[in-house]
PDB file of N, H, CA, C and O in Angstrom:
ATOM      1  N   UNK A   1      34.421   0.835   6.751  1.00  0.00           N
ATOM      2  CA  UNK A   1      33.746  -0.369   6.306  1.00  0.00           C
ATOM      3  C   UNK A   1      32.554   0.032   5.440  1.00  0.00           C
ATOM      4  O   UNK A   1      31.673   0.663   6.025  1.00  0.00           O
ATOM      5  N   UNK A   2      32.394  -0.205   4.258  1.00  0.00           N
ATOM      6  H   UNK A   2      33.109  -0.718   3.782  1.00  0.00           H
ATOM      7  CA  UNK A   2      31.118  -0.164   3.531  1.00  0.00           C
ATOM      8  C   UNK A   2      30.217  -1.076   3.516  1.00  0.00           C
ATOM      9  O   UNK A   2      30.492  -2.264   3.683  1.00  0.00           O
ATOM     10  N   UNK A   3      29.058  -0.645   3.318  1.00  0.00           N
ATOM     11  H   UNK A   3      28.834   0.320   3.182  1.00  0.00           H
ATOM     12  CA  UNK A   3      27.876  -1.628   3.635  1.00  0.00           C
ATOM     13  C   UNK A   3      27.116  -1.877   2.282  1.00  0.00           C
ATOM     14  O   UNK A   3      26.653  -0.994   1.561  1.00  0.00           O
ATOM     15  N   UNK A   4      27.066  -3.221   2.063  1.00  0.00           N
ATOM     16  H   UNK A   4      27.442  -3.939   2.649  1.00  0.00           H
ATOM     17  CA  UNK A   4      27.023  -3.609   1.018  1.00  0.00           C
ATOM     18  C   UNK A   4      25.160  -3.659   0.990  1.00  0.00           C
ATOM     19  O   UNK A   4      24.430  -4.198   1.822  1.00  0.00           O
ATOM     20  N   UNK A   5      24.741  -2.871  -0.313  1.00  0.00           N
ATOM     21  H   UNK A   5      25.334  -2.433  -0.989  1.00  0.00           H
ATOM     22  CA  UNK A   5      23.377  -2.455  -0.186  1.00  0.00           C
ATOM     23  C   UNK A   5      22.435  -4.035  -1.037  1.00  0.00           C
ATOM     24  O   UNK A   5      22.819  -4.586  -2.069  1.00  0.00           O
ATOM     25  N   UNK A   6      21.564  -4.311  -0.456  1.00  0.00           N
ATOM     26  H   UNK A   6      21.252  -3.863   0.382  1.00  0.00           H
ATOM     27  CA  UNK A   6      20.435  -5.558  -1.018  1.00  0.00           C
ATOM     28  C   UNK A   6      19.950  -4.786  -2.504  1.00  0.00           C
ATOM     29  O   UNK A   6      20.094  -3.609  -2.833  1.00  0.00           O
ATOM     30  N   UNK A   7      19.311  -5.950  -3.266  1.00  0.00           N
ATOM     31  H   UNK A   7      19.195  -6.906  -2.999  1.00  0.00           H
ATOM     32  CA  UNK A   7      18.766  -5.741  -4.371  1.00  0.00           C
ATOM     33  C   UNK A   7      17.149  -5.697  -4.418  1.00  0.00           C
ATOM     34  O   UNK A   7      16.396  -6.491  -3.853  1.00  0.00           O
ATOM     35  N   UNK A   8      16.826  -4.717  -5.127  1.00  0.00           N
ATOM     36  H   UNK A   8      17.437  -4.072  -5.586  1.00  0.00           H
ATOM     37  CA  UNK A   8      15.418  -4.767  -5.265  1.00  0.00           C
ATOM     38  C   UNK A   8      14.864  -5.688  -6.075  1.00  0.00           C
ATOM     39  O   UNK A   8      15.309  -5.923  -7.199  1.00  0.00           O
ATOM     40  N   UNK A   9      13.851  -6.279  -5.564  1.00  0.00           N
ATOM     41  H   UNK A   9      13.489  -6.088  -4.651  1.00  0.00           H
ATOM     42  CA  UNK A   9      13.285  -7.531  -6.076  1.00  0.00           C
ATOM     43  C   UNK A   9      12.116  -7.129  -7.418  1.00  0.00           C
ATOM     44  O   UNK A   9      11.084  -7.712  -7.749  1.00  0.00           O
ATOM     45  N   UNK A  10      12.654  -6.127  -7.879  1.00  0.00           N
ATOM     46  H   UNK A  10      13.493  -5.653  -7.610  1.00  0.00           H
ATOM     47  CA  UNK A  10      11.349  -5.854  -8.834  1.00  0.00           C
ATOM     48  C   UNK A  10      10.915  -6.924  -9.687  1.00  0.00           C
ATOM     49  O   UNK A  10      11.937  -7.549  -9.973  1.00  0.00           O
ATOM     50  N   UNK A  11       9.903  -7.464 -10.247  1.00  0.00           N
ATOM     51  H   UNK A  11       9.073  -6.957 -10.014  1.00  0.00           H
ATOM     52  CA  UNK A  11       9.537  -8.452 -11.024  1.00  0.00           C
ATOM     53  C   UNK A  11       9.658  -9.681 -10.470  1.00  0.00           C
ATOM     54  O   UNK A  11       8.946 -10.457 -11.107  1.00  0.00           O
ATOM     55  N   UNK A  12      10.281 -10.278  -9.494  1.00  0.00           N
ATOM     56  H   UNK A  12      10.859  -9.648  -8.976  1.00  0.00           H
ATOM     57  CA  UNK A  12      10.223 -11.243  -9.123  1.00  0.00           C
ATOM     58  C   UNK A  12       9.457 -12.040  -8.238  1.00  0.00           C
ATOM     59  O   UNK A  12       9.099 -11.789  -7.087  1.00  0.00           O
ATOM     60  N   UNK A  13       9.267 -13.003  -8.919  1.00  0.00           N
ATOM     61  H   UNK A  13       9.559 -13.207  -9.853  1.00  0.00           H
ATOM     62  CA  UNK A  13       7.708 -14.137  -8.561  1.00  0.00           C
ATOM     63  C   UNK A  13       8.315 -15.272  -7.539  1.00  0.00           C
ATOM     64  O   UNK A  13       7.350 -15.819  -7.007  1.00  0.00           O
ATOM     65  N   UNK A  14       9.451 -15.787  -7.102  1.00  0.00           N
ATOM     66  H   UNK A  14      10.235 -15.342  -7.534  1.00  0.00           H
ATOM     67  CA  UNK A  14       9.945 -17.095  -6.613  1.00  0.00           C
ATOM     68  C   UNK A  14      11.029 -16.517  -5.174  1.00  0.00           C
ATOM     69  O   UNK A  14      12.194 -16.151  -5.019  1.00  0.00           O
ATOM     70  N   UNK A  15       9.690 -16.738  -4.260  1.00  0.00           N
ATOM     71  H   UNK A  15       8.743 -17.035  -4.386  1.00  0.00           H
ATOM     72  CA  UNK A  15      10.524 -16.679  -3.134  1.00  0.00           C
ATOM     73  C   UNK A  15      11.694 -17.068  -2.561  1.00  0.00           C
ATOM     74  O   UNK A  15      12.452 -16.270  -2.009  1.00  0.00           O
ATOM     75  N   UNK A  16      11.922 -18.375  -2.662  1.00  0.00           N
ATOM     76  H   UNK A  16      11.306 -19.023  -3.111  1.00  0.00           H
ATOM     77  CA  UNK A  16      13.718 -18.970  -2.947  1.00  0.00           C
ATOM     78  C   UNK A  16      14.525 -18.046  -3.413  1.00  0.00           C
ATOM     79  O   UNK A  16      15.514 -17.828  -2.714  1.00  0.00           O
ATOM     80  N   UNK A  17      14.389 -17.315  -4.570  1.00  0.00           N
ATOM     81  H   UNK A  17      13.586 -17.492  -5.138  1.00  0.00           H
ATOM     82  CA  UNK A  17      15.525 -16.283  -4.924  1.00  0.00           C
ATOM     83  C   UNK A  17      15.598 -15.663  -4.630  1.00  0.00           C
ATOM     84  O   UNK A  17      16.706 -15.137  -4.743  1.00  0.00           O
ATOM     85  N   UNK A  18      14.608 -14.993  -3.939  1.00  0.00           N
ATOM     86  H   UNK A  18      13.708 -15.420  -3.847  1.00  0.00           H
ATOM     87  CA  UNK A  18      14.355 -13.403  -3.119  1.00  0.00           C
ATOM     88  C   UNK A  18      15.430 -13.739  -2.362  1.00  0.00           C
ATOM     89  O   UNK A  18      16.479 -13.116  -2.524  1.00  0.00           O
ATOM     90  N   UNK A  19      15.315 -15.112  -1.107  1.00  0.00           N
ATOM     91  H   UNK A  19      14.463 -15.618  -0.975  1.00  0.00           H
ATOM     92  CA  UNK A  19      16.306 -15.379  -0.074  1.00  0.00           C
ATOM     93  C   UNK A  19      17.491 -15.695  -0.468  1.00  0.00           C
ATOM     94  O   UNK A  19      18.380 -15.055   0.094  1.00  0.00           O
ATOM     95  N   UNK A  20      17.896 -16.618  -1.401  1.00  0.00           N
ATOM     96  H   UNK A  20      17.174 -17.137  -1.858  1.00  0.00           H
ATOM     97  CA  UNK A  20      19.160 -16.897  -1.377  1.00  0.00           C
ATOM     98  C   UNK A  20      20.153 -15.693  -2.167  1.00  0.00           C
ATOM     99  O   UNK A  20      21.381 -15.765  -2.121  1.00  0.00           O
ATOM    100  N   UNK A  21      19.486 -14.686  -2.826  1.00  0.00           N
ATOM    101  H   UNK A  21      18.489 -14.627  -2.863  1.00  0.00           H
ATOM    102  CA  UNK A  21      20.302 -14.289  -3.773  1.00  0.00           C
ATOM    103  C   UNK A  21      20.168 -12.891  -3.159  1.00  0.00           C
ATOM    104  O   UNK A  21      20.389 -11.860  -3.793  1.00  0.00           O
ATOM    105  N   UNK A  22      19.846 -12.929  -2.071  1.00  0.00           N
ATOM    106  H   UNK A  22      19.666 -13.766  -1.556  1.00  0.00           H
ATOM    107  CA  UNK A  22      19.797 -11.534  -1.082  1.00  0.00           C
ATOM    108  C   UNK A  22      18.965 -10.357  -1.509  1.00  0.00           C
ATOM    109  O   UNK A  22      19.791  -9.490  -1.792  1.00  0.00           O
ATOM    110  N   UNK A  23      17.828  -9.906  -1.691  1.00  0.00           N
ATOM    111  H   UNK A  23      17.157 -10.611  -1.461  1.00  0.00           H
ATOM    112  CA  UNK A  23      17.350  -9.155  -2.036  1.00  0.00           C
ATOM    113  C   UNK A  23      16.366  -8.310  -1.099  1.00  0.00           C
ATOM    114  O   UNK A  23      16.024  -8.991  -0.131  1.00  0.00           O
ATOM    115  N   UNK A  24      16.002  -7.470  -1.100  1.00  0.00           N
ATOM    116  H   UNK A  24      16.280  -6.917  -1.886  1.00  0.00           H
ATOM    117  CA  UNK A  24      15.110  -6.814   0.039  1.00  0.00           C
ATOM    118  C   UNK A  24      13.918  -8.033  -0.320  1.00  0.00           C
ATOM    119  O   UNK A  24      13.810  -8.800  -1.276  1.00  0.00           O
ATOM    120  N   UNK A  25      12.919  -7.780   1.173  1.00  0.00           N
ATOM    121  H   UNK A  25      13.007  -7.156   1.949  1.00  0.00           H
ATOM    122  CA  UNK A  25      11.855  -8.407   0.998  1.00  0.00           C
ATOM    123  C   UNK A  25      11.107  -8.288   2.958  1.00  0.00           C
ATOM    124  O   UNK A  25      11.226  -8.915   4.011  1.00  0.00           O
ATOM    125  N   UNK A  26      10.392  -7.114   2.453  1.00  0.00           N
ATOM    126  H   UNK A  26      10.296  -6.605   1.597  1.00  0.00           H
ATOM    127  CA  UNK A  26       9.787  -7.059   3.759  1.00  0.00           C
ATOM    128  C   UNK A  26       8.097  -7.430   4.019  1.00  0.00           C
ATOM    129  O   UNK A  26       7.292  -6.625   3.552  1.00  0.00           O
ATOM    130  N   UNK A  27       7.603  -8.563   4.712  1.00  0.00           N
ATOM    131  H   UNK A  27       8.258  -9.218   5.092  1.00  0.00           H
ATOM    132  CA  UNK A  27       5.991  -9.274   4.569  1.00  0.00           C
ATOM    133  C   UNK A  27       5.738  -7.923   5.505  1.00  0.00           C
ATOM    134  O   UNK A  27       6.432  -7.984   6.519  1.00  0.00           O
ATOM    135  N   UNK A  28       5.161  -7.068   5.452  1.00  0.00           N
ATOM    136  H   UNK A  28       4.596  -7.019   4.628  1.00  0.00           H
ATOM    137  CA  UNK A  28       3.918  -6.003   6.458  1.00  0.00           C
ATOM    138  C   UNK A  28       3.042  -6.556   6.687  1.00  0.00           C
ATOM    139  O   UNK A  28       2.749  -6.302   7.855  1.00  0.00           O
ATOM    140  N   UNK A  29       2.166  -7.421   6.141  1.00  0.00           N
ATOM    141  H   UNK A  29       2.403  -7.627   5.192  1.00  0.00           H
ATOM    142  CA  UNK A  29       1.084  -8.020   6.062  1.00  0.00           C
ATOM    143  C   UNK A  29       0.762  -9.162   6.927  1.00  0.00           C
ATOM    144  O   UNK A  29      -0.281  -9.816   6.942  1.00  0.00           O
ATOM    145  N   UNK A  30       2.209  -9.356   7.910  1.00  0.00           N
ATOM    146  H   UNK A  30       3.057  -8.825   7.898  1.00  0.00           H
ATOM    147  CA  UNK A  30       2.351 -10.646   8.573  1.00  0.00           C
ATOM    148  C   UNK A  30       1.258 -11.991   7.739  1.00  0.00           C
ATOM    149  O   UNK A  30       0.351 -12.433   8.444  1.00  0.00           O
ATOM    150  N   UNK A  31       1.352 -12.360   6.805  1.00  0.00           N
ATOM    151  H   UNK A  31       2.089 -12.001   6.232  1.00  0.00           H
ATOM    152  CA  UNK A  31       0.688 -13.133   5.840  1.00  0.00           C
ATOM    153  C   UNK A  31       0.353 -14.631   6.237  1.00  0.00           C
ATOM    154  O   UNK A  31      -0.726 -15.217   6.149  1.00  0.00           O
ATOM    155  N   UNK A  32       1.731 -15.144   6.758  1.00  0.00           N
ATOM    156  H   UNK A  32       2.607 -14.667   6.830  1.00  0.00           H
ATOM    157  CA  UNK A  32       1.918 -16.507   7.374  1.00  0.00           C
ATOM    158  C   UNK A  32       1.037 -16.844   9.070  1.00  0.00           C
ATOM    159  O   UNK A  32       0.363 -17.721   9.610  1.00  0.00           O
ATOM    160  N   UNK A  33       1.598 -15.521   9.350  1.00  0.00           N
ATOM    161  H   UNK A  33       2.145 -14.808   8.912  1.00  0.00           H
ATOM    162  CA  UNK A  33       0.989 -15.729  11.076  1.00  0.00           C
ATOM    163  C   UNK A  33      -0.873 -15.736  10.769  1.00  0.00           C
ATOM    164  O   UNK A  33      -1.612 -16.577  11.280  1.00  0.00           O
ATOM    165  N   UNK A  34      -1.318 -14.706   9.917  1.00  0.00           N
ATOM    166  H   UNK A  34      -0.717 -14.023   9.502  1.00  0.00           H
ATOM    167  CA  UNK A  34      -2.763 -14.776  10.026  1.00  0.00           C
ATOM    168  C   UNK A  34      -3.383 -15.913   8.819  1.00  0.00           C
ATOM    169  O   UNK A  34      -4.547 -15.813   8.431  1.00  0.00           O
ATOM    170  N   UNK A  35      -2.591 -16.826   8.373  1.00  0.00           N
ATOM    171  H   UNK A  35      -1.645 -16.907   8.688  1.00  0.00           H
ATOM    172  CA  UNK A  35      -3.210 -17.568   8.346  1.00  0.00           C
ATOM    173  C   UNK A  35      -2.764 -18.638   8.916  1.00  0.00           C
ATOM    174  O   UNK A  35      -3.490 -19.599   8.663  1.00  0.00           O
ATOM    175  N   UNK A  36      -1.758 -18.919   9.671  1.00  0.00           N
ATOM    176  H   UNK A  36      -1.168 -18.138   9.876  1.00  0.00           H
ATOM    177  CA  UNK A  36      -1.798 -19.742  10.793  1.00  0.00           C
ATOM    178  C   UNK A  36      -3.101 -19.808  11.428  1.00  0.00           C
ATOM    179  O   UNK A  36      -3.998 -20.643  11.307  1.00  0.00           O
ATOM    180  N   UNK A  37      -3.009 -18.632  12.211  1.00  0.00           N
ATOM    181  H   UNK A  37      -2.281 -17.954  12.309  1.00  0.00           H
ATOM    182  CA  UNK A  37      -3.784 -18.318  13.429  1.00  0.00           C
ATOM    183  C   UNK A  37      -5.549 -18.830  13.022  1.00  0.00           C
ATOM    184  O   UNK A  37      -6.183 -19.678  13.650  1.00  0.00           O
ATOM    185  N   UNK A  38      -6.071 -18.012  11.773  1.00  0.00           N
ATOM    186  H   UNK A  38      -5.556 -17.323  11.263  1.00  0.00           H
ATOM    187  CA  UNK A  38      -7.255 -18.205  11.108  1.00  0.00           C
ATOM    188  C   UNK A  38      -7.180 -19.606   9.922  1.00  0.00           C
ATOM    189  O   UNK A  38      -7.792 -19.505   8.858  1.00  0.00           O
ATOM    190  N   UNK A  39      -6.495 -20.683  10.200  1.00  0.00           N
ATOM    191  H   UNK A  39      -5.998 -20.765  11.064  1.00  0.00           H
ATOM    192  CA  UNK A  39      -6.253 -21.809   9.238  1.00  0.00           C
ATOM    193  C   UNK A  39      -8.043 -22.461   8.913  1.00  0.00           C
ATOM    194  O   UNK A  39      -8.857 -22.783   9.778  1.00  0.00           O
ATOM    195  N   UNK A  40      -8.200 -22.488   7.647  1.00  0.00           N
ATOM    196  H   UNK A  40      -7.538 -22.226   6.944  1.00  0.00           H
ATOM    197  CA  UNK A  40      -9.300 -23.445   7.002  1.00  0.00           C
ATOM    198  C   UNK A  40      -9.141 -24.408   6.523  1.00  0.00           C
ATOM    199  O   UNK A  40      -8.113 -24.558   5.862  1.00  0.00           O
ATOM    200  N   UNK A  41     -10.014 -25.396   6.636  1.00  0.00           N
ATOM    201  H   UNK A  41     -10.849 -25.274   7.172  1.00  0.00           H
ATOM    202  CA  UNK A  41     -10.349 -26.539   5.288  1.00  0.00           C
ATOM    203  C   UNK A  41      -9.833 -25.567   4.197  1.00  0.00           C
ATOM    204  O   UNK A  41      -8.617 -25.453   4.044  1.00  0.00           O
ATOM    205  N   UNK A  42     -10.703 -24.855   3.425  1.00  0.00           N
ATOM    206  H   UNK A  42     -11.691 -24.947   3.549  1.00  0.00           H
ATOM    207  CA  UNK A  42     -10.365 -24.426   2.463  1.00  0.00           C
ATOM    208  C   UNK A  42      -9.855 -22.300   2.413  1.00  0.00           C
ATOM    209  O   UNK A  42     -10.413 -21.312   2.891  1.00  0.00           O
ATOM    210  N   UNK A  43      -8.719 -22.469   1.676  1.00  0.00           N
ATOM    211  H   UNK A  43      -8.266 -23.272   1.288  1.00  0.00           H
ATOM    212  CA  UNK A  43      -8.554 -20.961   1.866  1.00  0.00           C
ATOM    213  C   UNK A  43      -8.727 -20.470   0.329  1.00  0.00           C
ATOM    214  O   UNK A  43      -8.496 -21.081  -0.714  1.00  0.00           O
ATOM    215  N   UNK A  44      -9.356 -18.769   0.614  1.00  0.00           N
ATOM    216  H   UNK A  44      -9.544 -18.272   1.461  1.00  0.00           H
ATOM    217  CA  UNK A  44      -9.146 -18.610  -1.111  1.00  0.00           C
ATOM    218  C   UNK A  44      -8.412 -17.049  -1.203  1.00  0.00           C
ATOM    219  O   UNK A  44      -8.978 -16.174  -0.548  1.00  0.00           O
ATOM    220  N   UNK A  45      -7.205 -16.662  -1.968  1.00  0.00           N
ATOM    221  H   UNK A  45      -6.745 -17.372  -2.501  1.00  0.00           H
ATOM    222  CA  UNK A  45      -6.344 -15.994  -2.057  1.00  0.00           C
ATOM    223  C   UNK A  45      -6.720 -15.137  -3.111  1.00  0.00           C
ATOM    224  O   UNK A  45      -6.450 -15.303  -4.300  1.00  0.00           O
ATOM    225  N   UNK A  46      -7.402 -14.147  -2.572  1.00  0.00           N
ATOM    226  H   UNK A  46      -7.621 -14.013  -1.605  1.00  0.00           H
ATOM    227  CA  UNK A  46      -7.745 -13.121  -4.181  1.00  0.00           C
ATOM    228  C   UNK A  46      -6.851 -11.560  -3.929  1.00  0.00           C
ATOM    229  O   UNK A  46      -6.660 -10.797  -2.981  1.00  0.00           O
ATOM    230  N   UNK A  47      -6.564 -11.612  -5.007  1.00  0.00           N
ATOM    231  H   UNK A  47      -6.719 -12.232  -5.776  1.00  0.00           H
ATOM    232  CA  UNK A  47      -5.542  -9.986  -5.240  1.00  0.00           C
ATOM    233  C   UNK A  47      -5.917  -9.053  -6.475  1.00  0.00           C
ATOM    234  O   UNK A  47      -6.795  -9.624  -7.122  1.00  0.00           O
ATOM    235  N   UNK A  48      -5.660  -8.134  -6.898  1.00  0.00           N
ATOM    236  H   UNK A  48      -4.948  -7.670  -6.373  1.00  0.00           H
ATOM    237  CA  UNK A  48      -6.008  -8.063  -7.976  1.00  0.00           C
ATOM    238  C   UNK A  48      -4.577  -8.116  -8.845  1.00  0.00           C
ATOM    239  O   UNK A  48      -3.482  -8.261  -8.303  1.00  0.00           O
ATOM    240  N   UNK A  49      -4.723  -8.012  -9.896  1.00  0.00           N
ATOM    241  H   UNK A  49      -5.613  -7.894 -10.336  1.00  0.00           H
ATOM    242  CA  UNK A  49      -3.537  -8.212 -11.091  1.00  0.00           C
ATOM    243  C   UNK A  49      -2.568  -7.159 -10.526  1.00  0.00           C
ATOM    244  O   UNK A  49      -2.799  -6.066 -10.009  1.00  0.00           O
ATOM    245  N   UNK A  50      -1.204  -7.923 -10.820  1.00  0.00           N
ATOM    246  H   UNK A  50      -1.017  -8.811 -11.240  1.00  0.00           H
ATOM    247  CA  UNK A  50       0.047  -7.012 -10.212  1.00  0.00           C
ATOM    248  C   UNK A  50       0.173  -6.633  -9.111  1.00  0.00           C
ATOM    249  O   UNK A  50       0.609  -5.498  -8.919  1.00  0.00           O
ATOM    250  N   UNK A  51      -0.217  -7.586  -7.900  1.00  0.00           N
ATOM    251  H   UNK A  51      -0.570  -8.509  -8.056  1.00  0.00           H
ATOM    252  CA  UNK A  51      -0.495  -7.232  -6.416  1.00  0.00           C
ATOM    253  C   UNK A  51       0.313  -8.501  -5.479  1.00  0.00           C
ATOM    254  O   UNK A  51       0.299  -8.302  -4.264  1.00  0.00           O
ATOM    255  N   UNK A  52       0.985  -9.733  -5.943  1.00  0.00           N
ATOM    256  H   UNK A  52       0.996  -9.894  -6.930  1.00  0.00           H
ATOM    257  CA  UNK A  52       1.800 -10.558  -5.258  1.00  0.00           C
ATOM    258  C   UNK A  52       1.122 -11.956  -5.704  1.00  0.00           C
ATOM    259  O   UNK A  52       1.867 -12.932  -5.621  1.00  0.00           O
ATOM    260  N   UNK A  53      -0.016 -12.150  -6.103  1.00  0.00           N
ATOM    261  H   UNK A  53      -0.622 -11.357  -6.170  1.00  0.00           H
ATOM    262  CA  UNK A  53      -0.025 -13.502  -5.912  1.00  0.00           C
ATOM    263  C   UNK A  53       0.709 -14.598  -5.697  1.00  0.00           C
ATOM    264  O   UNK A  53       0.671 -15.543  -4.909  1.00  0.00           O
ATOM    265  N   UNK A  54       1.647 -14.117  -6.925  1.00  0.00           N
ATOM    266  H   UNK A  54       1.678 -13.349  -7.565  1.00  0.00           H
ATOM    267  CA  UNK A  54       2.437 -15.677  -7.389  1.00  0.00           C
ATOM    268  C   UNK A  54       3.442 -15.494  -6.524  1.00  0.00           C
ATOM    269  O   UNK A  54       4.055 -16.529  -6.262  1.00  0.00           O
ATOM    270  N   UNK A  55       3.881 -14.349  -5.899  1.00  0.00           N
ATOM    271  H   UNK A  55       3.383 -13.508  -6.111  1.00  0.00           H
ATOM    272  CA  UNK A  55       5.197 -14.172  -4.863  1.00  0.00           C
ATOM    273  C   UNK A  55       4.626 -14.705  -3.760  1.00  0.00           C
ATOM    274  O   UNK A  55       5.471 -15.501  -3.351  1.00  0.00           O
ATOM    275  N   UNK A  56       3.640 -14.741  -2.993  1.00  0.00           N
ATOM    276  H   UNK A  56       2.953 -14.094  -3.324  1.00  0.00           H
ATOM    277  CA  UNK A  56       2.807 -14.739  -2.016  1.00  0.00           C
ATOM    278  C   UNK A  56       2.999 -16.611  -1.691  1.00  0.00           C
ATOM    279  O   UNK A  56       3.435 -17.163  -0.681  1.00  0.00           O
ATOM    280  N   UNK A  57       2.484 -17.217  -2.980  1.00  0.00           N
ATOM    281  H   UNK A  57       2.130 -16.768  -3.800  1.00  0.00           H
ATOM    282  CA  UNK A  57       2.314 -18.735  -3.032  1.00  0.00           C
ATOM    283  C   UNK A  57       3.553 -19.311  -2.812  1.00  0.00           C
ATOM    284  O   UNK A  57       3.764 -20.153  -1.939  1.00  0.00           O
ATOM    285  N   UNK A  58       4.559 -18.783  -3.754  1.00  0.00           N
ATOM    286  H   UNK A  58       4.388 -18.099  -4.464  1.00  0.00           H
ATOM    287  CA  UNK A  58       5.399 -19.015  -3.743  1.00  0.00           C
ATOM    288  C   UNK A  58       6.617 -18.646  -2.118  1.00  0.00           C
ATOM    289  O   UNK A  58       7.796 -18.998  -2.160  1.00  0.00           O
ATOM    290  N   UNK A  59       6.054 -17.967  -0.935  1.00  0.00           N
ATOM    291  H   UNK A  59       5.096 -17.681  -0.900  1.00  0.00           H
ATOM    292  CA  UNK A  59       6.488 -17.861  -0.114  1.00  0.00           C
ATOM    293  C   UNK A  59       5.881 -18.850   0.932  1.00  0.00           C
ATOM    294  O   UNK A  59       6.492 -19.320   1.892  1.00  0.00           O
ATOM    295  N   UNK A  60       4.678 -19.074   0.619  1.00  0.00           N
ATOM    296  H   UNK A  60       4.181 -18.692  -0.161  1.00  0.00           H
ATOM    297  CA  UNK A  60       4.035 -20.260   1.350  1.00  0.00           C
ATOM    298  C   UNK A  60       4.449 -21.408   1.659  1.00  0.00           C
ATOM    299  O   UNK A  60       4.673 -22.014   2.707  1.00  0.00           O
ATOM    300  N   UNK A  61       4.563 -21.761  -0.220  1.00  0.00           N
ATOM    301  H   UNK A  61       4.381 -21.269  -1.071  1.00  0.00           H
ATOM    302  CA  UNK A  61       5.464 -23.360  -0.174  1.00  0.00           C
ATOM    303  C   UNK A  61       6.869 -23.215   0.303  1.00  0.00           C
ATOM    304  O   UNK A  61       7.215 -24.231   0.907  1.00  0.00           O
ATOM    305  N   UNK A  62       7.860 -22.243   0.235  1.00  0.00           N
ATOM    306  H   UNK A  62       7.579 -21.418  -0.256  1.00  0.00           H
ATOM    307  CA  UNK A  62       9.010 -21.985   0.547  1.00  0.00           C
ATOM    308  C   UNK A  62       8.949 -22.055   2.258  1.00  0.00           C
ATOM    309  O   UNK A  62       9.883 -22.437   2.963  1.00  0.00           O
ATOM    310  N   UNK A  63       8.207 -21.797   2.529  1.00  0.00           N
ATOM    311  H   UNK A  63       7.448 -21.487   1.957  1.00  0.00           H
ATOM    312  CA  UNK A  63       7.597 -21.659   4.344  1.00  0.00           C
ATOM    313  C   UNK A  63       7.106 -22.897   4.817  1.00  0.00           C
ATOM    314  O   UNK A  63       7.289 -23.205   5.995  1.00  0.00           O
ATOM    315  N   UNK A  64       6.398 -23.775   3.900  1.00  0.00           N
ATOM    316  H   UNK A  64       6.250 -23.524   2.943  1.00  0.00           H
ATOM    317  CA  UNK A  64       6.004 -25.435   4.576  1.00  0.00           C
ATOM    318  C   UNK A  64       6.734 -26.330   3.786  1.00  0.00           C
ATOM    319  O   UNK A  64       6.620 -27.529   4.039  1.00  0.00           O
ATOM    320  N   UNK A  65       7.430 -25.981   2.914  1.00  0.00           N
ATOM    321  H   UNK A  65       7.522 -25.006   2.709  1.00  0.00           H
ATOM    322  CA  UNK A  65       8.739 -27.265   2.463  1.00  0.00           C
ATOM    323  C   UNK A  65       9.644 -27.580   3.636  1.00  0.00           C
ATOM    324  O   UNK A  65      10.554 -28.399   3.512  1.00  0.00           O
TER     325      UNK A  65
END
């Protein structure tokens, strides 16, 4: 039986595709749980350039839709 290997998500910004179109995608950062846990009025999301932002947001809304 061969095992059919996932795709690397290089460049990609839109969490939806990560999932449906099978691609690796591992959070280390448990991202969702700590800001569950630590939830604000207001949150502010700083990264520096080329570090996830827009993947990040985009896993958020994919997570409370």
């Amino acid at each position: 039986m061969e095992m059919r290997k996932k795709k690397l998500p290089i460049g990609i910004e839109d969490f939806e595709k990560l999932r449906t179109e099978d691609f690796y995608y591992i959070d280390k950062t448990e991202f969702i749980k700590v800001l569950l846990c630590n939830w604000g009025e207001v949150n502010l999301f700083t990264r520096p350039r080329r570090f996830g932002k827009s993947l990040n947001m985009s896993m958020l809304e994919y997570f409370f839709h």
